[in-house]
DOGU-776092 format. One record per residue (C-alpha): residue number from 1; residue in three letters; x, y, z. Coordinates in Angstrom, 3 decimals. Example, Ala and Ser with C-alpha at 12.3 -4.5 7.8 and 13.67 -1.06 7.14 Angstrom:
site k:1 r:ALA c1:12.300 c2:-4.500 c3:7.800
site k:2 r:SER c1:13.670 c2:-1.060 c3:7.140
This chain:
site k:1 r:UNK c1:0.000 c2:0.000 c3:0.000
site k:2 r:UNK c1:1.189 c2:3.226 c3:-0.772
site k:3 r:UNK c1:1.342 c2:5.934 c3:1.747
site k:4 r:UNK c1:0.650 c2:9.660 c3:0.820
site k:5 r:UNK c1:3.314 c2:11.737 c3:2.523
site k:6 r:UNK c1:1.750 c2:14.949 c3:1.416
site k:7 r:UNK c1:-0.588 c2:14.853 c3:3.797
site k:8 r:UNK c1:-0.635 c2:16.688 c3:7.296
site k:9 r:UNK c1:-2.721 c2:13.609 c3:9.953
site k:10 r:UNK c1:-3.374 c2:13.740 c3:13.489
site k:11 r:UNK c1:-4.446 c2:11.800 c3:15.881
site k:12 r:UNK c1:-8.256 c2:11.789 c3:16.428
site k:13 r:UNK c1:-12.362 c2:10.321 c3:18.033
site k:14 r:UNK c1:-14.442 c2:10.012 c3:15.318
site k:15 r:UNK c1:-17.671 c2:9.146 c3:15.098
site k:16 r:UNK c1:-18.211 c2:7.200 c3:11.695
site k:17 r:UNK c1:-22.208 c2:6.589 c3:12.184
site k:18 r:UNK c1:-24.729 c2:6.219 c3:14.802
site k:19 r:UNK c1:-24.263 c2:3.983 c3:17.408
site k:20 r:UNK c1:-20.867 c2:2.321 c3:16.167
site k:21 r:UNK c1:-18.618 c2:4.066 c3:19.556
site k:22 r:UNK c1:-15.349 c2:6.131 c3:18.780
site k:23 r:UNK c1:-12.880 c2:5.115 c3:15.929
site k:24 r:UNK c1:-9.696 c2:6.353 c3:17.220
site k:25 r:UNK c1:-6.632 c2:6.869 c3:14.924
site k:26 r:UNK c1:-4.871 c2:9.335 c3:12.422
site k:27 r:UNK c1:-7.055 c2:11.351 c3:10.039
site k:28 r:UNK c1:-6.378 c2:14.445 c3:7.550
site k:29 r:UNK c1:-5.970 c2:17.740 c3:9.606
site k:30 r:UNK c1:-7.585 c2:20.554 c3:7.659
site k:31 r:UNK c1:-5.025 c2:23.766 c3:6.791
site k:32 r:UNK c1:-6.654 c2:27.077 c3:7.488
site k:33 r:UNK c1:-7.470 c2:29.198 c3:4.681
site k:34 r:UNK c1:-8.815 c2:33.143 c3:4.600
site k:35 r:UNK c1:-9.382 c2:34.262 c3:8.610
site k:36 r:UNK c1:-9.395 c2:30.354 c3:10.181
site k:37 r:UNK c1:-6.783 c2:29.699 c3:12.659
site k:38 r:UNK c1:-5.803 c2:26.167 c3:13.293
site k:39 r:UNK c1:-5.548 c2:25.235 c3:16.993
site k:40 r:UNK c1:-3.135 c2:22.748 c3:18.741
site k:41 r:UNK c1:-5.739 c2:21.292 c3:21.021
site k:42 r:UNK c1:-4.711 c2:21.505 c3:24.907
site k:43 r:UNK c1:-7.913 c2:20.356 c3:26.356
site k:44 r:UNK c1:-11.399 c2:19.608 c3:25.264
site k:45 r:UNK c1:-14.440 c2:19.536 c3:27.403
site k:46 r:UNK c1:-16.971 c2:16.413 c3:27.182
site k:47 r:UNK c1:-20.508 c2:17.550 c3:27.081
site k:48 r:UNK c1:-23.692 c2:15.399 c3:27.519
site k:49 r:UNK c1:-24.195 c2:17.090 c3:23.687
site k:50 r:UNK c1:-21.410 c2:14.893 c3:22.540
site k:51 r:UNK c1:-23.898 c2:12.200 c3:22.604
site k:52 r:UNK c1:-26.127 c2:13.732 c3:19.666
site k:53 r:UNK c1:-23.178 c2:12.264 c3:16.589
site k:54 r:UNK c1:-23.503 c2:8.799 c3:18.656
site k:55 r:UNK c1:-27.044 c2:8.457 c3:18.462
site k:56 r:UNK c1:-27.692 c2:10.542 c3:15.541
site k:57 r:UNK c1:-31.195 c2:12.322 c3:14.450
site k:58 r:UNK c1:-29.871 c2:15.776 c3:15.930
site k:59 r:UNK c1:-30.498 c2:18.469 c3:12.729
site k:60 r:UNK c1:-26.862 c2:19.177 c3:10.922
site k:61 r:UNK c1:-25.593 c2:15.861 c3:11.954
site k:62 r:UNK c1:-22.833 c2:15.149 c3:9.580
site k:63 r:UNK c1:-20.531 c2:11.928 c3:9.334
site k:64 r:UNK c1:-17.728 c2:11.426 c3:9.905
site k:65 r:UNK c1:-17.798 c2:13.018 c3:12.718
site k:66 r:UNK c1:-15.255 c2:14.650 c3:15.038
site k:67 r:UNK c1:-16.956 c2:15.307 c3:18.665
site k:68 r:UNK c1:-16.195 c2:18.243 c3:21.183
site k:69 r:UNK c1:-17.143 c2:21.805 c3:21.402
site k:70 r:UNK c1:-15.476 c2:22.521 c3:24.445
site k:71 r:UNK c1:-12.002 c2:23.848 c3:22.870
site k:72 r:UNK c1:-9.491 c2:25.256 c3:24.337
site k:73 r:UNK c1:-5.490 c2:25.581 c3:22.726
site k:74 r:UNK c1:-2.820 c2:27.507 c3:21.273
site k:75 r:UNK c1:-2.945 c2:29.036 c3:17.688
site k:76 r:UNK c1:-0.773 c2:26.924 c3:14.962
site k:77 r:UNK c1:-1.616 c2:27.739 c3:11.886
site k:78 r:UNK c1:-2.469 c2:31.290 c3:10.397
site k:79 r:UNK c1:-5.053 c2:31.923 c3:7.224
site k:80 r:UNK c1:-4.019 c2:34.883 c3:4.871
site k:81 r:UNK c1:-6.972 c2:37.053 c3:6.545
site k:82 r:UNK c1:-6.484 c2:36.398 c3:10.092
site k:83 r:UNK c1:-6.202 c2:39.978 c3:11.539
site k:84 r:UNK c1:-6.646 c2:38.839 c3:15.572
site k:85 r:UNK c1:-4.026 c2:36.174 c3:16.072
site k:86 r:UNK c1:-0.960 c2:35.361 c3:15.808
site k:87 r:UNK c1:0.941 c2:32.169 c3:16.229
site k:88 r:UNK c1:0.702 c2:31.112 c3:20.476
site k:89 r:UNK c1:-2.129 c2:32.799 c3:21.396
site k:90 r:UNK c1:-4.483 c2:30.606 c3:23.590
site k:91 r:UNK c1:-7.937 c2:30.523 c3:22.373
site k:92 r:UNK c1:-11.105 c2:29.004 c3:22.765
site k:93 r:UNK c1:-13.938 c2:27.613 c3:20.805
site k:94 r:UNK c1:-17.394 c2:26.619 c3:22.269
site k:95 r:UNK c1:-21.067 c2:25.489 c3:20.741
site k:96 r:UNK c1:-20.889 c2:28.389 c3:18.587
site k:97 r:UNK c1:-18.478 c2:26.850 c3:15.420
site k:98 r:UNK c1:-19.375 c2:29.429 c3:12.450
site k:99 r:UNK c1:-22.023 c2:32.054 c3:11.466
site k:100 r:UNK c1:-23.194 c2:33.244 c3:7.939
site k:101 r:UNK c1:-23.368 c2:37.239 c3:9.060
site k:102 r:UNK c1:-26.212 c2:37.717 c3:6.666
site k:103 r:UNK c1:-29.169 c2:35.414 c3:7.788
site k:104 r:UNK c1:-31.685 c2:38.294 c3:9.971
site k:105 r:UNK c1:-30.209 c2:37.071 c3:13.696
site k:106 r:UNK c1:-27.036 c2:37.504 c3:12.052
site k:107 r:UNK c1:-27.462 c2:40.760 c3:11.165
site k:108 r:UNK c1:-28.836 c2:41.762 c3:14.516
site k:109 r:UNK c1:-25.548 c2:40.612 c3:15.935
site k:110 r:UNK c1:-27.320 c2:37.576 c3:17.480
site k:111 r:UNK c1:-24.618 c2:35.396 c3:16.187
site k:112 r:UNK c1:-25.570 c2:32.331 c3:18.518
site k:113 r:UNK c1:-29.046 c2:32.559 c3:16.710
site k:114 r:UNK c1:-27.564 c2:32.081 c3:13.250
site k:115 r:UNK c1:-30.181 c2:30.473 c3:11.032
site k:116 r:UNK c1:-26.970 c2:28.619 c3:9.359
site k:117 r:UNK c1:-24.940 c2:28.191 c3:12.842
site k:118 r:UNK c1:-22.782 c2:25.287 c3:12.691
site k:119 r:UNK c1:-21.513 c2:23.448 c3:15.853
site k:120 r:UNK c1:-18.133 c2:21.436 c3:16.667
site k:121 r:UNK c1:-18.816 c2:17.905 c3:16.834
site k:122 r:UNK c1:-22.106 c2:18.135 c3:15.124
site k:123 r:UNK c1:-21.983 c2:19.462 c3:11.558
site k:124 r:UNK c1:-18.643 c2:20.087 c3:11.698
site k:125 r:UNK c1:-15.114 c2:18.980 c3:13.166
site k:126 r:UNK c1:-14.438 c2:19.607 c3:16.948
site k:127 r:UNK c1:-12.140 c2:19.261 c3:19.638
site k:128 r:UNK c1:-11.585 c2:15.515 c3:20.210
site k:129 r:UNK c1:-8.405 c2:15.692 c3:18.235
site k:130 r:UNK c1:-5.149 c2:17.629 c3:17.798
site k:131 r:UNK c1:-5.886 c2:20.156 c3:15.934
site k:132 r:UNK c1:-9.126 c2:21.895 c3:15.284
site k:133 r:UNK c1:-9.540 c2:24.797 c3:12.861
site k:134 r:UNK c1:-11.820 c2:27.868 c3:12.981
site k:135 r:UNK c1:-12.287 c2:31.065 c3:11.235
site k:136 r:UNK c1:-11.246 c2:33.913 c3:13.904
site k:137 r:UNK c1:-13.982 c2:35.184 c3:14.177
site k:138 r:UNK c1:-15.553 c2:32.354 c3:16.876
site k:139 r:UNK c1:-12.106 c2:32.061 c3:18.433
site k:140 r:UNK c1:-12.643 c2:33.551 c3:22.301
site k:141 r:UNK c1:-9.255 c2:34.668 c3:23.866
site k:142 r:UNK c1:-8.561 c2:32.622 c3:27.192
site k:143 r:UNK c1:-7.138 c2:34.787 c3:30.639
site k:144 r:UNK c1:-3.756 c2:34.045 c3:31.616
site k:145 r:UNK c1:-5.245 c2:33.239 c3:35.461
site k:146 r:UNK c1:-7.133 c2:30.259 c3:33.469
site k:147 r:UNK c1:-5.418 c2:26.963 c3:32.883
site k:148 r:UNK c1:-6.418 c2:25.428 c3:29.674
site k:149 r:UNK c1:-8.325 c2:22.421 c3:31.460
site k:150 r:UNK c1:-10.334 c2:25.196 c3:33.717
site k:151 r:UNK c1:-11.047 c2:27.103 c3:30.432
site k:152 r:UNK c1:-12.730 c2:24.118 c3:28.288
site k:153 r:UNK c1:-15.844 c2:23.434 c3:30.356
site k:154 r:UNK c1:-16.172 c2:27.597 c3:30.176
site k:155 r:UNK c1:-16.973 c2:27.693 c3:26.439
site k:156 r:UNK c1:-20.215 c2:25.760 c3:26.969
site k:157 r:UNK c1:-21.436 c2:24.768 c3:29.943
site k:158 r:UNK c1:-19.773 c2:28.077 c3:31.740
site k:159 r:UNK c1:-21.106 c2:30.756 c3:29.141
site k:160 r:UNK c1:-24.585 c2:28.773 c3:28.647
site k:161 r:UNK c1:-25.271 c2:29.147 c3:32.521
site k:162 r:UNK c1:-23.457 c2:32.510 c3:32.932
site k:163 r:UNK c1:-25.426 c2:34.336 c3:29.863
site k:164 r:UNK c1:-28.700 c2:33.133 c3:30.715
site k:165 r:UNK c1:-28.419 c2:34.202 c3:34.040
site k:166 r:UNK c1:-26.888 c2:37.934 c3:33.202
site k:167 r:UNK c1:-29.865 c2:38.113 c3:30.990
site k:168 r:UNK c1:-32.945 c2:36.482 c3:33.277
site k:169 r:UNK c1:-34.168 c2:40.226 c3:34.426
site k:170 r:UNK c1:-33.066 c2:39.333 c3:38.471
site k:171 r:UNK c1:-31.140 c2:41.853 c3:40.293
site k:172 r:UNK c1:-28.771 c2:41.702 c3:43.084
site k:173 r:UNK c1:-30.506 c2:40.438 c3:46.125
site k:174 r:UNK c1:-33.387 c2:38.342 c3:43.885
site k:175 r:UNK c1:-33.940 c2:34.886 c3:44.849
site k:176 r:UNK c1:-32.398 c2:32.484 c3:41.897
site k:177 r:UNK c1:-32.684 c2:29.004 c3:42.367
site k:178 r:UNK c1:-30.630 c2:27.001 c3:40.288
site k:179 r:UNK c1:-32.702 c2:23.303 c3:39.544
site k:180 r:UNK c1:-29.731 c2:20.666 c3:39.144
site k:181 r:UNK c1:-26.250 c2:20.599 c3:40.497
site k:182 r:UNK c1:-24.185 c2:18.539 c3:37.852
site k:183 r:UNK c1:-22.284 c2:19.365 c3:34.757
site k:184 r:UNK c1:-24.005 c2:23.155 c3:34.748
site k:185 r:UNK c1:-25.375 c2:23.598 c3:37.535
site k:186 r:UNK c1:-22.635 c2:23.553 c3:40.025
site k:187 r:UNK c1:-21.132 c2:26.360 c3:37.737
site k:188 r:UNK c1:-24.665 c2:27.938 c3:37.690
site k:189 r:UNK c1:-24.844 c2:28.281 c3:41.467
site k:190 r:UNK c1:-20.867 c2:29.997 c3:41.525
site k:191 r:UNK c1:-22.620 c2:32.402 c3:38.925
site k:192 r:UNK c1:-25.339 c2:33.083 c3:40.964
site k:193 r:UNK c1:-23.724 c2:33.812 c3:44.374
site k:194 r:UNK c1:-21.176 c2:35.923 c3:42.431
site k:195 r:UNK c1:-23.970 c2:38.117 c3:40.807
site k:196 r:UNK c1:-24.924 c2:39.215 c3:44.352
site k:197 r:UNK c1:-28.533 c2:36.691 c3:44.295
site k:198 r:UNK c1:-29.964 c2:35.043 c3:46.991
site k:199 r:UNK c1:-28.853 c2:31.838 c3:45.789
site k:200 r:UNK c1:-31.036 c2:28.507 c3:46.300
site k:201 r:UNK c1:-29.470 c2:24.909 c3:44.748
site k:202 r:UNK c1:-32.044 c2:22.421 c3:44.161
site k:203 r:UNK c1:-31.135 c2:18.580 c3:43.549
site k:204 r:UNK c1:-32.438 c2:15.312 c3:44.389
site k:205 r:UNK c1:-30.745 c2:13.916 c3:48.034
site k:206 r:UNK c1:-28.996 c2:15.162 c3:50.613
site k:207 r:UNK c1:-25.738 c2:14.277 c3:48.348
site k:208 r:UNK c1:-24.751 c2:17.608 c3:47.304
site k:209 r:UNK c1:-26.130 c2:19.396 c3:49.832
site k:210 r:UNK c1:-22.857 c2:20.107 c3:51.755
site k:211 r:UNK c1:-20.966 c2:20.912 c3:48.359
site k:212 r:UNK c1:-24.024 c2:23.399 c3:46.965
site k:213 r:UNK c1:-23.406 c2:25.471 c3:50.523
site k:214 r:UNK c1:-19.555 c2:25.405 c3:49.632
site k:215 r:UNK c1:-20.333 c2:26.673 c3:46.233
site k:216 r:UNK c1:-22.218 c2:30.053 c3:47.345
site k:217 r:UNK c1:-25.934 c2:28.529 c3:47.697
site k:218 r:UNK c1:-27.385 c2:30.048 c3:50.152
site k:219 r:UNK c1:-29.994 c2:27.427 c3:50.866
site k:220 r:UNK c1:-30.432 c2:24.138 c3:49.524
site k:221 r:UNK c1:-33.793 c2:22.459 c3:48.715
site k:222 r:UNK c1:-34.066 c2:18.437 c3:48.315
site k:223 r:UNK c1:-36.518 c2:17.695 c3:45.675
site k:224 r:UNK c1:-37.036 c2:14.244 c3:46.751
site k:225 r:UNK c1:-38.109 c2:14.808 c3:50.433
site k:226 r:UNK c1:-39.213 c2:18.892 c3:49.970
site k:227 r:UNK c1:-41.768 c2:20.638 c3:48.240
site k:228 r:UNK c1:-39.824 c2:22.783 c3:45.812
site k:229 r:UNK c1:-42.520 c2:25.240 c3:44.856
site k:230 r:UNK c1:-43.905 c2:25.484 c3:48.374
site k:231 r:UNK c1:-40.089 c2:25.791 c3:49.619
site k:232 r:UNK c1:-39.487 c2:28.721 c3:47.417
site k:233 r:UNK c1:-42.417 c2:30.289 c3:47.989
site k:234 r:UNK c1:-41.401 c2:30.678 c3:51.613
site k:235 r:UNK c1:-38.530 c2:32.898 c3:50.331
site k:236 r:UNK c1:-41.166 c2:34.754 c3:48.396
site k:237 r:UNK c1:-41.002 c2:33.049 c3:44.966
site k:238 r:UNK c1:-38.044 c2:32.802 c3:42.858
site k:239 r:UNK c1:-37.153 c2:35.660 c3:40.225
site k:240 r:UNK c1:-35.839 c2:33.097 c3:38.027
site k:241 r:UNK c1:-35.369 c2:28.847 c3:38.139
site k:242 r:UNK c1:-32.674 c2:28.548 c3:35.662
site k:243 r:UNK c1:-33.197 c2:24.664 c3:34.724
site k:244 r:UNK c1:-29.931 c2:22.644 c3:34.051
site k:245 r:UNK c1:-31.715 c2:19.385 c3:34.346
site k:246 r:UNK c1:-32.731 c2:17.534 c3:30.831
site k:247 r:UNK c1:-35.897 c2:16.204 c3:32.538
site k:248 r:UNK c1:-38.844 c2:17.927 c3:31.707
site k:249 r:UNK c1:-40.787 c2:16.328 c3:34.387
site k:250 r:UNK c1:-38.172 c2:18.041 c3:37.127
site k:251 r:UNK c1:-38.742 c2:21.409 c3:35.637
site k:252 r:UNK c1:-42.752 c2:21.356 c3:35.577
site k:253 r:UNK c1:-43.377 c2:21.606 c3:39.309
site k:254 r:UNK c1:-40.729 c2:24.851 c3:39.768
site k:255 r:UNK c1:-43.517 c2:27.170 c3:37.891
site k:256 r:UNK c1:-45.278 c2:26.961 c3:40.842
site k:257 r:UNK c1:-42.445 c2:28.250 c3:42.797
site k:258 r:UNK c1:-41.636 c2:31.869 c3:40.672
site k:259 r:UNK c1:-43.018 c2:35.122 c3:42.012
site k:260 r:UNK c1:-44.565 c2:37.961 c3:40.751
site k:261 r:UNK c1:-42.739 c2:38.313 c3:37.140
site k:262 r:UNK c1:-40.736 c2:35.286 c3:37.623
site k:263 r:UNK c1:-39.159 c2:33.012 c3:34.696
site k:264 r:UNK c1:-38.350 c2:29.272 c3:34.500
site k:265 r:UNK c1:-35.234 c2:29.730 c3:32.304
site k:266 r:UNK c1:-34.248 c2:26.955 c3:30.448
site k:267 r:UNK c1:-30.955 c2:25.209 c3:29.655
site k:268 r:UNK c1:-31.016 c2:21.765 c3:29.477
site k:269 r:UNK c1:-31.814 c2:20.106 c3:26.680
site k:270 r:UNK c1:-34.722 c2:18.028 c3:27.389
site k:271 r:UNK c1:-36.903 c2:16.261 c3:24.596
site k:272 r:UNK c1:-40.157 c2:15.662 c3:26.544
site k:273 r:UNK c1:-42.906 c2:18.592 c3:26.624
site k:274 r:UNK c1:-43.218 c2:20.371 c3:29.745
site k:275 r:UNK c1:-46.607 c2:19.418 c3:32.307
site k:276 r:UNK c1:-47.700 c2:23.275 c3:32.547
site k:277 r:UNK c1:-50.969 c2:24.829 c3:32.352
site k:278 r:UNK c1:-51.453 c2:28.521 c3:30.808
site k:279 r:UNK c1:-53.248 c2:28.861 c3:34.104
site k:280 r:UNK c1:-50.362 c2:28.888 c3:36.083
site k:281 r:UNK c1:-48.510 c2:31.805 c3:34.009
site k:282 r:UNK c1:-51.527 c2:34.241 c3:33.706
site k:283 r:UNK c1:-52.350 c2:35.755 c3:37.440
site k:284 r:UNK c1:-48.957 c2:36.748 c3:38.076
site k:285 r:UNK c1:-47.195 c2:36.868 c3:34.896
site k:286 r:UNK c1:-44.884 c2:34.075 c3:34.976
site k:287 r:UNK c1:-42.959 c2:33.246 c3:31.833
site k:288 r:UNK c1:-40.934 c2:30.209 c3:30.237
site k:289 r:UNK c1:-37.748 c2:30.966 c3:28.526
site k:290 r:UNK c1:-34.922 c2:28.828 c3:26.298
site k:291 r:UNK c1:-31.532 c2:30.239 c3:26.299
site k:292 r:UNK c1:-28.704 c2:28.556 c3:23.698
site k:293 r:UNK c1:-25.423 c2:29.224 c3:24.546
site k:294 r:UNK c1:-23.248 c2:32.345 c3:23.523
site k:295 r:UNK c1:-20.777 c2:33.715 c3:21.097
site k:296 r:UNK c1:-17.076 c2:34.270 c3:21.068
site k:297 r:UNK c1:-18.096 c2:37.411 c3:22.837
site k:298 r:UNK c1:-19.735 c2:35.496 c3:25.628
site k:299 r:UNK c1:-17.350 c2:33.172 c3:25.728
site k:300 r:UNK c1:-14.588 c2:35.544 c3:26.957
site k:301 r:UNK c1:-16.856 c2:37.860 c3:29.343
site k:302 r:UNK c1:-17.698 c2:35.111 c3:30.734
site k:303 r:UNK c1:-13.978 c2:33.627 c3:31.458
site k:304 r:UNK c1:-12.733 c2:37.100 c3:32.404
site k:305 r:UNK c1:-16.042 c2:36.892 c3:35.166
site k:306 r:UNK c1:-14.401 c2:33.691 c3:35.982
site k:307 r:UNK c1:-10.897 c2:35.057 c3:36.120
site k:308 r:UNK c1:-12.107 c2:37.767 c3:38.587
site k:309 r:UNK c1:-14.399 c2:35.974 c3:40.570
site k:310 r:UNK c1:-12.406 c2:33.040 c3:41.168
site k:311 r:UNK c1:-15.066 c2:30.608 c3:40.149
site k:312 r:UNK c1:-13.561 c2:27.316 c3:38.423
site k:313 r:UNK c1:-15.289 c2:24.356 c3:37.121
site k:314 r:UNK c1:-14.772 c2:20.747 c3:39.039
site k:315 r:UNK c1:-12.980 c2:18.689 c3:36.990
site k:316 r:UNK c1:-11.780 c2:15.035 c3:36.039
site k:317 r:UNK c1:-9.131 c2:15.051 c3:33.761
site k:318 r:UNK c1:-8.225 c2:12.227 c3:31.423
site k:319 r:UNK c1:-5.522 c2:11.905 c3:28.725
site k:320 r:UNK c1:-6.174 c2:11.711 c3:25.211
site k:321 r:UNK c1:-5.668 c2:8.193 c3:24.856
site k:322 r:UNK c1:-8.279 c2:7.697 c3:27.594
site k:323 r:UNK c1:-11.312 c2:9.837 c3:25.195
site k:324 r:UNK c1:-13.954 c2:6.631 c3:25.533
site k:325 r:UNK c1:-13.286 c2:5.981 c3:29.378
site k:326 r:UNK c1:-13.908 c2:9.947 c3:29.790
site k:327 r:UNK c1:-16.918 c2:9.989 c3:27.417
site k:328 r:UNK c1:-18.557 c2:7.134 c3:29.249
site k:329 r:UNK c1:-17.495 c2:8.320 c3:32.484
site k:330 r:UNK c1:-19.775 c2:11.656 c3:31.687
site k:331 r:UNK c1:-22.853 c2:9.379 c3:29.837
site k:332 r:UNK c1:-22.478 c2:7.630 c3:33.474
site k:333 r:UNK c1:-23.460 c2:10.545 c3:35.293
site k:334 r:UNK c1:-21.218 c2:10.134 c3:37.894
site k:335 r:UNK c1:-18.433 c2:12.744 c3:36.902
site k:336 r:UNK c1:-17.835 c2:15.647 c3:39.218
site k:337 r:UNK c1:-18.693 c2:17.792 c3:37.130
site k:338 r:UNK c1:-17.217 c2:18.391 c3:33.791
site k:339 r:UNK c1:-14.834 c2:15.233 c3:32.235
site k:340 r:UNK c1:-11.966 c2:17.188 c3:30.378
site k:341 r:UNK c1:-9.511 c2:15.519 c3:27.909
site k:342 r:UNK c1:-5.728 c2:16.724 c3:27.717
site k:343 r:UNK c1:-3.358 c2:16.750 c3:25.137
């Protein structure tokens, strides 16, 4: 067999179609051309969205498949156009992959909202791998106080939780309960205590009740032995409930627990419809928001928040070599809290 030289590999996960696993080994590295910068991957975040190229059906799917969209490492490679980088800078690259700048959201500099967004690991190549490459323009610069391995988990799971929140409507001093303490949630109650809110976490147990306190809740509700609605409502109602769960059935009953004006803001990607009656949002103007993410923007407001604040991300860190063990370590649901691969 002959072997073409000519050709730049690295070492990389892909996902070849649905429910086959990882097939692990060198493929072609793309070169950047016009403003892309090609990364030399540090560390990559593993998101419970990595899961969508493994089971397939999620819209833009493409195969073969790269996973990751939790990037974080040092400029390579320059395009002709790049006018931001230069070779060593540390950047990072989250949900948001690539934008068309003309679709309407576009336009409106709602870049996250692209009608033609693509996404690492989903309809196009992520982080599980050496290299990556992106046009500059999604590329977030990392803080020097920020390892690389802190950073990843920040360019989804921090920005998703931190943007929401800066944009819920509460104000310093508002109750915020944050539903969930895993993967987003334990950075969504450091978010919360750090935005000056009177910070409730809500989970299932007395597990994480100790750790939640540690984090900057304030109080901690068990949903298995409390009432959650009738708990909050001894606080007055919650301003916002900023879901991090993926069951639908978890968020329902937290309606009940918002105040005047309040908002069950939603970030987990559930697929089951929600058990709430238009009843229940009428008399005191309750709403029921989605919020996706963020932009290279985000992305770097919130890691400088993180930089000041001191708030970090729990970790488990696994080399490369060890990508399945960390990806089934995260489907698991036992990782505390955010599964990071190394380079």
């Amino acid at each position: 067999m002959t072997v073409d030289t000519s050709k730049k590999l690295m070492q990389a996960a892909q996902v070849t179609e649905p429910n086959k696993g990882f097939k692990i080994g060198a493929i072609e590295r793309k070169s950047p051309t016009g403003n892309e910068v090609m990364i030399k991957v540090q560390a990559c975040g593993i998101c419970h969205s990595d899961s969508f190229p493994h089971y397939g059906g999620f819209p833009g799917q493409v195969y073969p498949c790269v996973p990751g969209h939790e990037i974080v490492g040092l400029v390579e490679e320059l395009g002709p156009d790049v006018k931001r980088f230069k070779k060593g800078d540390r950047v990072g690259v989250g949900w948001h992959g690539w934008h068309c700048q003309v679709c309407p959201n576009c336009r409106s500099g709602d870049f996250i909202a692209c009608e033609k967004l693509l996404t690492p690991g989903i309809s196009m190549s992520g982080g599980y791998a050496e290299y990556a490459t992106f046009s500059e323009l999604v590329c977030a610069v990392v803080p020097e106080k920020l390892s690389s391995a802190d950073a990843a988990p920040l360019m989804c799971a921090g920005v998703t939780t931190f943007n929401s929140l800066r944009h819920a409507g509460a104000q310093p001093g508002d109750v915020v309960a944050i539903l969930g303490v895993g993967g987003l949630g334990h950075l969504g109650v450091q978010f919360a205590n750090k935005m000056g809110f009177h910070t409730v976490a809500i989970a299932r147990g007395q597990d994480k009740k100790a750790m939640s306190l540690e984090l900057g809740a304030h109080q901690y509700i068990d949903s298995e032995s409390q009432d959650v609605a009738a708990e909050l409502m001894k606080l007055g109602g919650a301003k916002v409930v900023l879901a991090t769960v993926t069951s639908s059935k978890a968020m329902s009953p937290a309606v009940e627990g918002l105040c005047l004006g309040g908002k069950l803001l939603i970030v987990g990607a559930g697929m089951e419809p929600l058990d709430v009656k238009p009843v229940q949002l009428l008399g005191a103007r309750k709403s029921i928001m989605g919020w996706p993410s963020g932009s290279a923007k985000d992305s770097e407001e919130c890691m400088q928040f993180c930089a000041l604040t001191g708030i970090r991300p729990m970790l488990e860190r696994f080399p490369f070599k060890d990508v399945e063990k960390a990806y089934e370590r995260m489907m698991s649901g036992k990782a505390r809290f955010r599964a990071v691969i190394e380079f």
